[in-house]
N, C-alpha and C positions, 0 to 999 in steps of 0.2 A: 463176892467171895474171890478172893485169890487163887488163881492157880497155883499150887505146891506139889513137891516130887513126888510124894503123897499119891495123890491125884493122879498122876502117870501112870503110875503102878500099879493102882484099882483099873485104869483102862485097860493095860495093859495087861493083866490078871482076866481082865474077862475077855479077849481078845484069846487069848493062850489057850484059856477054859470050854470057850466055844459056850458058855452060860453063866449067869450071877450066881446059880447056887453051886456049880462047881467051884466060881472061883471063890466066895463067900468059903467053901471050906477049904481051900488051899492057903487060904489069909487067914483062918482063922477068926474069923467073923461070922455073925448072927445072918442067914440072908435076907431080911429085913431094914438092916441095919446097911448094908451095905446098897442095896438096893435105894436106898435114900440117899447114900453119900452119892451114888452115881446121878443120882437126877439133877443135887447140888451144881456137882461138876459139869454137866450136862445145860442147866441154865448158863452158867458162867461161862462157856462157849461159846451161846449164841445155837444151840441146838442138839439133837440126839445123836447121838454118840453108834447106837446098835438100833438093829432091826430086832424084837426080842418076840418072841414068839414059842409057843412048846417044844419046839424043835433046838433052839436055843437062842445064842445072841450073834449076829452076821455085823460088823460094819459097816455104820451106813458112810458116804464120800466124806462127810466130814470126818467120821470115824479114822479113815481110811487115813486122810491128813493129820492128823493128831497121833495116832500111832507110828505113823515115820518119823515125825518128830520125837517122839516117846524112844525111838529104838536106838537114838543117837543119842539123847539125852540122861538117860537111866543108864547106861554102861560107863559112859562120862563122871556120872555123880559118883558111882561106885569107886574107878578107878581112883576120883579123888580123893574119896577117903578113906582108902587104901595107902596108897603113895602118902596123904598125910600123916597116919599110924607110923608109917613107916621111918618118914622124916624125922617125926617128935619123938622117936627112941633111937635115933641116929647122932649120936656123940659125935663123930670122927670129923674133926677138922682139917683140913692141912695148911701147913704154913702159906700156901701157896697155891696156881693152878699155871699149869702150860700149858693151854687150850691149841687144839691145829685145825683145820680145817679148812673143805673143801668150798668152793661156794654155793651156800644155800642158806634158809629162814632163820636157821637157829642160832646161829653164833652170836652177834648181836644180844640176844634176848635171853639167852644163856649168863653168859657178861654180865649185865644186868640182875638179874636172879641172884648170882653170886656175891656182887656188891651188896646187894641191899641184904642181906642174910649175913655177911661178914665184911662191915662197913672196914674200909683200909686196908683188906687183904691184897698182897700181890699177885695180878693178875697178867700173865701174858698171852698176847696170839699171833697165830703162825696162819697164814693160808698160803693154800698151792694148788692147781691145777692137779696134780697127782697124788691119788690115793696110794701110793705103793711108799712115796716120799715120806707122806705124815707119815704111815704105818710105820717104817723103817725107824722113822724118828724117836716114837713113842717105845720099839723094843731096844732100843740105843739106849733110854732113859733119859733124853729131850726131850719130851713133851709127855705131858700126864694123861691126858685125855684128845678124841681125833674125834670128829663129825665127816661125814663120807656121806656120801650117795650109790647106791648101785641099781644098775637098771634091770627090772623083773627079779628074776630069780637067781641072777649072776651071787656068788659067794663073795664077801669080802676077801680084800686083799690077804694071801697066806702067809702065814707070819707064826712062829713059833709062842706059844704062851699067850698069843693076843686071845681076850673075851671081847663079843660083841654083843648089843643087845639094841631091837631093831626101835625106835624112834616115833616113826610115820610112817605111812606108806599112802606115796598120792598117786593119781593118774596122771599120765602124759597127756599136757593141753596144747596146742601150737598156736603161735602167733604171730595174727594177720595186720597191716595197716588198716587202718578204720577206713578206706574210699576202698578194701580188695572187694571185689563182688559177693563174695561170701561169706562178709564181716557180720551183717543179720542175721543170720540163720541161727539159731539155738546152740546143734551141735553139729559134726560132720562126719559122716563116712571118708573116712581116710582116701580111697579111692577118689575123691573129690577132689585131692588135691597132686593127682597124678602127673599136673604139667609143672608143676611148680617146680622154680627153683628154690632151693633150701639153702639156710647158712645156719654154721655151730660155731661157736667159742670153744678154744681148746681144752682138753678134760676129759674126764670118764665121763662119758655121756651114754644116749641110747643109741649114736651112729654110729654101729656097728656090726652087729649079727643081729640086734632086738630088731633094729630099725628095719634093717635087711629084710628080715624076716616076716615083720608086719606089714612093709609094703610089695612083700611076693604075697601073703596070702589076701592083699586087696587089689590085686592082679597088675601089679606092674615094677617098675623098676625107677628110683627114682632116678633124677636128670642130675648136673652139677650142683657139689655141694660148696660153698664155702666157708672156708677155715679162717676167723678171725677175729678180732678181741669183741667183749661183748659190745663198747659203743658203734662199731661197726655196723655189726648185728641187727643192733636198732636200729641203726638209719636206714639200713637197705631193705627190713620189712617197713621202716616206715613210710615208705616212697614206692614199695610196691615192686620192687626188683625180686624179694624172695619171701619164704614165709621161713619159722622155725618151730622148733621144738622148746616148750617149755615146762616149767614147773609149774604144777596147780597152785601154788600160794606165791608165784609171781608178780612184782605189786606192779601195776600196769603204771608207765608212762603216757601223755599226749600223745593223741593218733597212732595208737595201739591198739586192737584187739583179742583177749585171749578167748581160746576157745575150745569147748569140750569135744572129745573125738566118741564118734558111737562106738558104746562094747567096750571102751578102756583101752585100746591092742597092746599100749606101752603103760609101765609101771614104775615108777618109782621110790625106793627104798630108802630112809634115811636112818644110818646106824651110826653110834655110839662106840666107840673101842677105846681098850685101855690093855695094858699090860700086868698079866693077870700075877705077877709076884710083887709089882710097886706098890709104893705106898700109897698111892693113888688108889691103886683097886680096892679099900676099903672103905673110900668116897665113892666108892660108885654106883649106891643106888640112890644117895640122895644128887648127884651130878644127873644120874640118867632121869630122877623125879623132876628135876629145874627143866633139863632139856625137852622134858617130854612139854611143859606147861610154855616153854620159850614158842614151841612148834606149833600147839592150838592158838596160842598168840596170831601165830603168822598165819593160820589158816582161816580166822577169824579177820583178818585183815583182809584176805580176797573174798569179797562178796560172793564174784562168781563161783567158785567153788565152795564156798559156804551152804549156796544155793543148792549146788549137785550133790554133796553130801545128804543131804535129807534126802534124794531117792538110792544112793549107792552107799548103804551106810557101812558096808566094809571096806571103805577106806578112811584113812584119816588117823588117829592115835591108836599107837598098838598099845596096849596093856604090860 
């Protein structure tokens, strides 16, 4: 038998329920009936799903694995066919698209989206280092649409009439040369990397108050940072001079390693604006539908965070 979304649901139904006949009447199902679909899905596993007993049904390890994966998965299908409803009663065309943006996963795959949904449309884009630049631009009536980044809880750049609507939201991973001694290790307490030197590319980044901030409450202060383009960047962690900060859906380069920080300290946002009287802002939930699907693109591209999403599953695509 195939696993189907189905499937998920009944798991997860009786995970919720704490029992098959509670959940059996939450689904609206015979408990009999349902009790059999579970054992179905249960062989097709490769094993029991619950511990089930009078008391009720507990997860047994596998259980435990399947429902992680259930809790990323089942919000996902929803969202999509949501966003698709949404799409397929969405007329609004525009002659056109100014696309701006900062650097990150989406633009690219956004671009794309767009072409193949309005084969021949005119498409332009704009990147800059500065979120306040695009912003500016788009309330000027230069650019239709901006992609940004903000770190933690920082508010998008102020701007009169700009709407924003949030994208993603990934955790801050840093990244070491593949020979740094710490390149093995799964993930890392941040205080781990208390002697390092660190290098950024210029931008709204997390060095600033977040970064500050996260490495006083892991007790220290960090050393020199450098400021410099990103091929730089890469050279000097790749040879072991410093480490950096990066994005979770960062697509790793030879003798690089990204790598997850315990607890998340840093956060990152990835928002959508537009300016809320253009003509533009009437494309904007099928714009923000593409962007949202350009993103799981990119997320689906790093393994390694693909990987961590199945235990921290409130990160990743916002609804």
């Amino acid at each position: 038998m195939d696993l189907e979304i189905r499937h998920l649901r009944i798991v997860h139904a009786v995970a919720e329920a704490g029992s098959v006949t509670k959940a059996a009447t939450r689904l609206g199902l015979a408990q009999p009936s349902l009790t059999a679909q579970l054992k179905r899905i249960e062989r097709s596993l490769g094993g029991p799903l619950f511990e089930r007993d009078r008391n009720g049904a507990r997860p047994t390890p596998l259980g435990e694995m399947v429902l992680a994966r259930a809790r990323v998965l089942l919000p996902a299908v929803r969202d999509l066919q949501e966003d698709a409803v949404r799409f397929a009663n969405t007329s609004v065309k525009l002659p056109g698209y100014r696309l701006g943006a900062t650097h990150g996963p989406i633009l690219g795959g956004l671009v794309e989206r767009l072409t193949a949904v309005q084969p021949g449309i005119p498409i332009t884009t704009r990147t800059s280092w500065s979120a306040d630049e695009l912003t500016g631009l788009a309330v000027a009536g230069r650019l239709d649409f901006v992609l940004l980044g903000r770190c933690g809880d920082s508010p998008p750049p102020v701007a009169d009439a700009m709407s924003w609507t949030t994208v993603g939201m990934d955790p801050v991973f840093v990244l070491l040369g593949e020979d740094h001694p710490l390149a093995g290790e799964k993930e890392l307490e941040l205080s781990r990397l208390a002697d390092e030197r660190w290098v950024v590319a210029p931008g709204d980044g997390c060095f600033s108050d977040c970064f500050a901030t996260a490495c006083s409450r892991a007790g220290f202060v960090p050393e020199s940072i450098y400021e410099t383009d990103v091929g730089t960047c890469l050279h000097l962690v790749g040879v072991g001079k410093a480490v950096a900060l990066c994005q979770a859906t960062f697509q790793l380069t030879s003798g690089l390693v990204m790598m997850p920080l315990a607890g998340a300290p840093l956060g990152w946002r990835h928002l959508l604006g537009w300016h809320s009287g253009s003509i533009g802002a009437r494309a904007a939930p099928v714009v923000a539908t593409h962007a949202r699907a350009a993103y799981a693109d990119a997320v689906r591209r790093s393994s390694r965070y693909a990987d961590w999403l199945v235990t921290n599953p409130d990160y990743g695509a916002v609804p």
